[in-house]
N, C-alpha and C positions, 0 to 999 in steps of 0.2 A: 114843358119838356125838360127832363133833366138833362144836366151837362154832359155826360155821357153819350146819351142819342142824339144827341145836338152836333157832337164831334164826329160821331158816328155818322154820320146823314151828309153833312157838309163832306167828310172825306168821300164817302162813296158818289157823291155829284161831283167831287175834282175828280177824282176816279175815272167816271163816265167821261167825263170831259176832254180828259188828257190821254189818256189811254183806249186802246181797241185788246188788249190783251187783260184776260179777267184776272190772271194772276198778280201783275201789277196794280191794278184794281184793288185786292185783297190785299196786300202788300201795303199803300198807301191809307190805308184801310185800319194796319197794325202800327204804321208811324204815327196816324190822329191819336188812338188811344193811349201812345207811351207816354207822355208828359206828365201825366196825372199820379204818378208815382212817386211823387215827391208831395204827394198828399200822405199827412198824417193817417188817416184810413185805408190807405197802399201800401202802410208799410209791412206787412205779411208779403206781398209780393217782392220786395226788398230782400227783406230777408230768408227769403227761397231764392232769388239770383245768388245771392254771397254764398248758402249754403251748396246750392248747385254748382258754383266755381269750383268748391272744396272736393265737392264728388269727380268734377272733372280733370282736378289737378291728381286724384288719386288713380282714376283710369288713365289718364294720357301718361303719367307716370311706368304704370303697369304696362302700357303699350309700347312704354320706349317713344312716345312722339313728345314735339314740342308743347311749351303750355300754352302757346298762345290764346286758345280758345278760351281756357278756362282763368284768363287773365283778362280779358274782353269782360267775360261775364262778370267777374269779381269790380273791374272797373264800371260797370251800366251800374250795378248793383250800388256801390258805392257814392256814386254821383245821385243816384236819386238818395241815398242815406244822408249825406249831407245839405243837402239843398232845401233849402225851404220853399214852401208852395207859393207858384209864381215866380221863383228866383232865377235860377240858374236858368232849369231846364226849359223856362219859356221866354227866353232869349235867342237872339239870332246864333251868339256863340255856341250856344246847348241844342239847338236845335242841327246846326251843323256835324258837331261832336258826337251828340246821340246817331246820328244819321250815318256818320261813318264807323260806329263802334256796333250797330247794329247792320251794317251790310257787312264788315271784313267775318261778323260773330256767323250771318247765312252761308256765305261763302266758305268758310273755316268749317261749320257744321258739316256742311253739304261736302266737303272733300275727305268728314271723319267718316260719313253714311257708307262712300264709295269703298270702303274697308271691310263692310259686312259682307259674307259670301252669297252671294245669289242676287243680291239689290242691284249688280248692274244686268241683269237678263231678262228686268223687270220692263214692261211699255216705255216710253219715256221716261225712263231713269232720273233724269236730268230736272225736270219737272216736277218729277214726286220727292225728292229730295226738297225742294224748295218749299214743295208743299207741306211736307213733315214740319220744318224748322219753323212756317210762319202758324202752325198751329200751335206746336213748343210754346214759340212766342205768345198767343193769344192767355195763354195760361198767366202768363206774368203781364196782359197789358188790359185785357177783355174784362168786363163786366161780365160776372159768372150766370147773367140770361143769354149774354151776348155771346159767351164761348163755345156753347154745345151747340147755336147757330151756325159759328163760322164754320165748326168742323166739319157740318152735314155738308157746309155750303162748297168747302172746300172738294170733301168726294162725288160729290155730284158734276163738279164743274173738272175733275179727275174723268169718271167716266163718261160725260158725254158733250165735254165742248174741247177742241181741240184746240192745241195749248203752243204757238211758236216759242221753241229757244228765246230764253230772256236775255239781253245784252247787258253787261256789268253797269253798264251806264244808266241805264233803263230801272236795273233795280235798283240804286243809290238812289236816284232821281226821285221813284215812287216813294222810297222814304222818307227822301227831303220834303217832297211835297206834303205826307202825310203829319209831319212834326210842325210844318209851318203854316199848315192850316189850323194844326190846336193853337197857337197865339195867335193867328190872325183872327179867330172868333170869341178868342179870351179876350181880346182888346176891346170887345162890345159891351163887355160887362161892366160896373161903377168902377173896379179896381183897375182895370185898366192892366199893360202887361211891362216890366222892365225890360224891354226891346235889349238894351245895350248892357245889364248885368253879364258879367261885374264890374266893366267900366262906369257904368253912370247905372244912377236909380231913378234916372226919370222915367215916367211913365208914358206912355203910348194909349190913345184910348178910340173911338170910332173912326175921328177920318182917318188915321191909321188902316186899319180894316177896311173902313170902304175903298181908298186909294188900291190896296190890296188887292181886294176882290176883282175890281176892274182890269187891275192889270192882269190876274191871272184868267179872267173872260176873255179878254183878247190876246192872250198868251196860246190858249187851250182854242181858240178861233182860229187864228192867223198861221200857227206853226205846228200845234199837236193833233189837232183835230180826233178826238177820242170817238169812242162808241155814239157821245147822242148827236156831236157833230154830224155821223154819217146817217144816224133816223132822220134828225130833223132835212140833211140835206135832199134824201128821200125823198122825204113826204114832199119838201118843196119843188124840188124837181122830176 
């Protein structure tokens, strides 16, 4: 199985795990795939972040708002530009950093959305917002089999599952989780992952990962209890 679906699969089982709301699912879903951008082969998606900064610093210009948004973007963009694969961005530092440059980047989006005329008289406004921005994101993180799935997966799961308010906390979280599950499964591989770049270049390699995995099984047991927690508790009871 390529490394892709691999990430892919492992996120959506933390997903299940941790989570009872599918947009946090999806969410954690777009933090597994971002790491990978600091592959030589991602660098077109690199450079659509940088050049989409540029477009955004020219619209929030023209709108009279602040740049923040499109300084977010310019900075993702950037951090995968220079990082070499495995470097930065599959470290605990990067995986941190990413996880808060991509929630303030939903949050900033989701407050430019509510500027358009008629987007708030729309069903759960609040939701579809969210939902717009992690598609956005699929564009710059998804394997292009994998994008035009999410999108469907996204309007389906729009009309017909119903969707609680996300809490700030909740969507940072799902990020963190989805970025720190792509080096928790790169640690399996011979290369192993620089946990601590750019402090140290040592590497990290399986029992890393399996110590890992355990603690987030009984993390997602004991405290989150997600979607398959409540099947299997089901079925058992």
């Amino acid at each position: 199985m390529s490394s892709y679906k691999l990430h892919s699969v492992f996120a959506i089982i933390l997903g299940l795990l941790f989570f009872q709301n599918p947009l946090l699912i999806a969410t954690c879903f777009i933090g597994a795939n971002f790491p990978d951008n600091d592959h030589k082969l991602k660098k077109d998606n690199v450079y659509r972040l940088i050049i989409l900064s540029l477009i955004l610093f020219i619209l929030l210009h023209f709108l009279k708002l602040p740049y923040y948004l499109a300084i977010l973007v310019c900075l993702l963009g950037l951090i995968f530009y220079f990082s070499s694969h495995r470097g930065f961005t599959h470290s605990i530092f990067g995986v941190v950093i990413l996880s808060l440059i991509l929630y303030y980047i939903i949050i900033m989006s989701s407050n430019l959305l509510v500027l358009i005329p008629g987007f708030k008289s729309l069903n759960n406004y609040h939701i579809l917002f969210i939902m717009i921005i992690l598609i956005l994101l699929s564009l710059f993180s998804l394997n292009r089999k994998l994008s035009p799935l999410f999108i469907v997966a996204m309007i389906l799961i729009y009309i017909s599952v119903p969707i609680s308010k996300l809490t700030n906390i909740s969507l940072f979280f799902s990020l963190l989780l989805g970025l720190f599950s792509h080096i928790v499964l790169d640690s399996f591989s011979p290369s192993g992952v620089k946990l601590l770049n750019p402090l140290s270049n040592k590497k990290f390699f399986k029992t890393f990962g399996s110590l890992m995995i355990l603690l987030l099984l009984s993390l997602s047991f004991f405290k989150f209890r997600g979607i398959l927690y409540i099947i299997f508790n089901n079925l058992i009871f």
